[in-house]
N, C-alpha and C positions, 0 to 999 in steps of 0.2 A: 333829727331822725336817726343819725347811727349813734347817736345816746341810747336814744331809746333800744335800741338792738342791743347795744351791749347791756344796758338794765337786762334785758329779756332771758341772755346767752347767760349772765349770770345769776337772774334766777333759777332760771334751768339747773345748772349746776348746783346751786343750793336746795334745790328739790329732788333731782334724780340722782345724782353724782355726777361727777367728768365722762367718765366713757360711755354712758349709756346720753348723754347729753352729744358727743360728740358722735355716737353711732344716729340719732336723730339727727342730728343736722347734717352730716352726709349722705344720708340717705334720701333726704328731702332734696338735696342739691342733685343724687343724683337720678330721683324723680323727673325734675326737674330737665334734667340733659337727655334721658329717653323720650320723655314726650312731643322736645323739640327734634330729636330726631326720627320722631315714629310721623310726627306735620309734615315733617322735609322728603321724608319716603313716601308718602300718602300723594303730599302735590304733585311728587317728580312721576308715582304711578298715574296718576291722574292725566299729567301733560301727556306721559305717552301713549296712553288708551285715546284722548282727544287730539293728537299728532296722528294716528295709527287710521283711525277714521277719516279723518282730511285725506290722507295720502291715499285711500283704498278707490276712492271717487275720481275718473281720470275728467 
């Protein structure tokens, strides 16, 4: 499997160039890093709107 990523990483570069090869694949990583932390924000809103409700009910 990381053969094949590298085959891929180097066609990329044989097709785009290096820095627009390398601006794609950071940018996908750092896709990647917001969306996990847009999940991680989203549940933690989540727990405290369904925390917030528990608590209001004596």
């Amino acid at each position: 499997m990381p053969l094949l990523l590298v085959l891929l990483v180097v066609l990329l570069i044989a097709q785009i160039g290096f820095w627009d090869t390398l601006g794609a694949l950071l940018g996908a990583a750092a896709m990647i890093v917001l969306f996990i932390l847009i999940a991680v924000t989203a549940v933690a809103v989540a727990g405290y709107v369904v925390l917030r409700r528990f608590r209001r009910r004596p």
